[in-house]
C-alpha positions in Angstrom: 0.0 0.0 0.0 2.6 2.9 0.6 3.9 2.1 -2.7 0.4 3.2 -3.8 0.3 6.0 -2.0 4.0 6.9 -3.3 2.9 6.5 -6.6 -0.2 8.6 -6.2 1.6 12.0 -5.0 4.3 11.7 -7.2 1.6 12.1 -10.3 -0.3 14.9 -8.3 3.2 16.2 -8.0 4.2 16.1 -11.8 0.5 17.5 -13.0 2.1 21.2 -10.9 5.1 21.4 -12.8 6.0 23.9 -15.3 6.0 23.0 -18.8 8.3 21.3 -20.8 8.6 23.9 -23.3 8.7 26.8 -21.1 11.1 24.9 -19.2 13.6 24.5 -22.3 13.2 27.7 -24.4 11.4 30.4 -22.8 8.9 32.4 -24.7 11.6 33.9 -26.8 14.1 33.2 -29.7 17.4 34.6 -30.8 16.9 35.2 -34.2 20.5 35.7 -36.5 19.6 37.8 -39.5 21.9 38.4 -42.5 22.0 40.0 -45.7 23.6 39.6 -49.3 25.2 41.9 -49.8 26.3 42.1 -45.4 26.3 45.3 -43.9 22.8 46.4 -44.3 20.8 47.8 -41.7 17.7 46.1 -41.2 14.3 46.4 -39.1 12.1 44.1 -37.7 8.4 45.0 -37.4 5.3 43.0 -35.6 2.1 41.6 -37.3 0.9 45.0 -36.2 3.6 47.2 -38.3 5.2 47.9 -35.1 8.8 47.9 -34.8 10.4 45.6 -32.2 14.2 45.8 -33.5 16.5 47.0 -35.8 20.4 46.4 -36.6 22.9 45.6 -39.1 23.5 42.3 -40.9 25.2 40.2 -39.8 23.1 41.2 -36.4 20.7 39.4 -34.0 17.6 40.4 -32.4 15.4 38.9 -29.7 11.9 38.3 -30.8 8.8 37.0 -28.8 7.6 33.2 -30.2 3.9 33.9 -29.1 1.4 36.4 -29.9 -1.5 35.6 -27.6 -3.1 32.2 -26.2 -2.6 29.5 -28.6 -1.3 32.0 -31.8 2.3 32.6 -32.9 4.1 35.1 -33.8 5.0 36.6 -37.4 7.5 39.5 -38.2 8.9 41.3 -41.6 12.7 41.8 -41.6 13.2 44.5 -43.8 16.8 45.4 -45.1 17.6 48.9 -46.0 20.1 50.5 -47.9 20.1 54.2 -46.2 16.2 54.7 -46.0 15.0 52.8 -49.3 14.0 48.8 -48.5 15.8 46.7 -50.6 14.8 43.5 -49.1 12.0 42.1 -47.1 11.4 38.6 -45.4 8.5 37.4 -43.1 9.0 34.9 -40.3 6.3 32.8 -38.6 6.3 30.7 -35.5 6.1 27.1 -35.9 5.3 24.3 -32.9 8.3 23.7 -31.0 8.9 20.0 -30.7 9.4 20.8 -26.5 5.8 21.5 -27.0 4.8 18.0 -27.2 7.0 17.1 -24.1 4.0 17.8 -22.4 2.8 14.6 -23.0 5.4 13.1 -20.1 6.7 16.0 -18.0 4.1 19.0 -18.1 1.0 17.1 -18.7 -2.9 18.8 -19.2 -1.7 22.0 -17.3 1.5 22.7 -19.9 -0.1 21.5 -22.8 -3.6 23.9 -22.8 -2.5 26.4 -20.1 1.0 27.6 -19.5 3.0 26.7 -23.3 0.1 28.8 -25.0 0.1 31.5 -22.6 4.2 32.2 -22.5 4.0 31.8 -26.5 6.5 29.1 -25.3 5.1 26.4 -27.5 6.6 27.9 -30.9 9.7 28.7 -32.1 11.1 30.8 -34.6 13.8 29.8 -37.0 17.1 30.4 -35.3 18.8 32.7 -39.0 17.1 34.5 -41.9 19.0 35.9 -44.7 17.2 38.4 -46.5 18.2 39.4 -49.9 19.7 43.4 -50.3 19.0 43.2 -53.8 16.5 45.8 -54.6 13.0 44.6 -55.4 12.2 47.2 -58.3 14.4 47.8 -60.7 15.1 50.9 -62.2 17.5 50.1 -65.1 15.9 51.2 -68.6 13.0 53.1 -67.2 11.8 56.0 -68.6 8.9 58.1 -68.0 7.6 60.3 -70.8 4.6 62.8 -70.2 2.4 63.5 -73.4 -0.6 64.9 -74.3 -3.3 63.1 -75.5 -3.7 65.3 -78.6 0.1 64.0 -78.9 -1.0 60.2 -79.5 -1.3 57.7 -82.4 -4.4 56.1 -83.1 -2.4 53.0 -82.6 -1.4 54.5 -78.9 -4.6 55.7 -78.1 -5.7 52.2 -78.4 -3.6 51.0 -76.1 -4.3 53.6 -72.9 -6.4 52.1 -70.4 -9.0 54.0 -68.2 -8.6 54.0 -64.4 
């Protein structure tokens, strides 16, 4: 009988602990962001357009996994070359695989309450390299201004109303 009884508070015991994955990882990740070209600065805004940090490449910032009960986070890196974006990369959290530890150590409590809550049941990826190549290109553009008493037939043909 005392094993029993044993037996019995050690599973009351393990249904209070912490969960596994906020045990492991937090509800944060280290995220290493770099560039092609390296040396641009880049800034990293929220699902709201908010920025949360900025450096240059190769640089790291801390982001925030979770974004609410049982939603994840998502950011845009943007890379800048002075104040024009020349690259742009968006980052989602995925399930952490501590997440399912639950199932042995945290149990009911980690699984539905505490991994959700601390956003510690995703993670991030630990690099992103965004490109620094400009995304619009400007080589061979020209813009021309004419009237439309200026116009072919053949041109006028082609406009399109807006």
């Amino acid at each position: 009988m005392p094993s029993f009884t044993k037996i019995t508070c050690t599973a009351a015991l393990l249904g209070f602990l912490p969960s596994c994955a906020t045990i492991i990882k937090q509800g944060s990740d280290t995220v290493a962001i770099q560039s092609q070209p390296s040396g641009l600065d880049f800034v990293v805004k929220d699902s709201e357009g908010n920025q949360v940090g900025s450096g240059r490449t190769p640089g790291s910032v801390t982001l925030s996994s979770g974004n609410g009960y049982f939603r994840s986070a998502t950011y845009t890196i943007q890379t800048l070359r002075g104040r024009k974006v020349v690259g742009e990369q968006t980052i989602t959290g995925k399930v952490s695989g501590w997440y399912f530890g639950n199932i042995l150590i945290g149990g009911l409590v980690g699984m539905l309450i505490v991994d959700p809550l601390t956003g510690a049941m995703y993670a991030l990826p630990d690099s992103v390299e965004v490109s620094g190549q400009s995304t619009v290109s400007t080589v061979g553009s020209t813009l021309t201004i004419a009237s439309m008493d200026t116009l072919t037939p053949g041109q006028r043909a082609k406009l399109v109303r807006l």
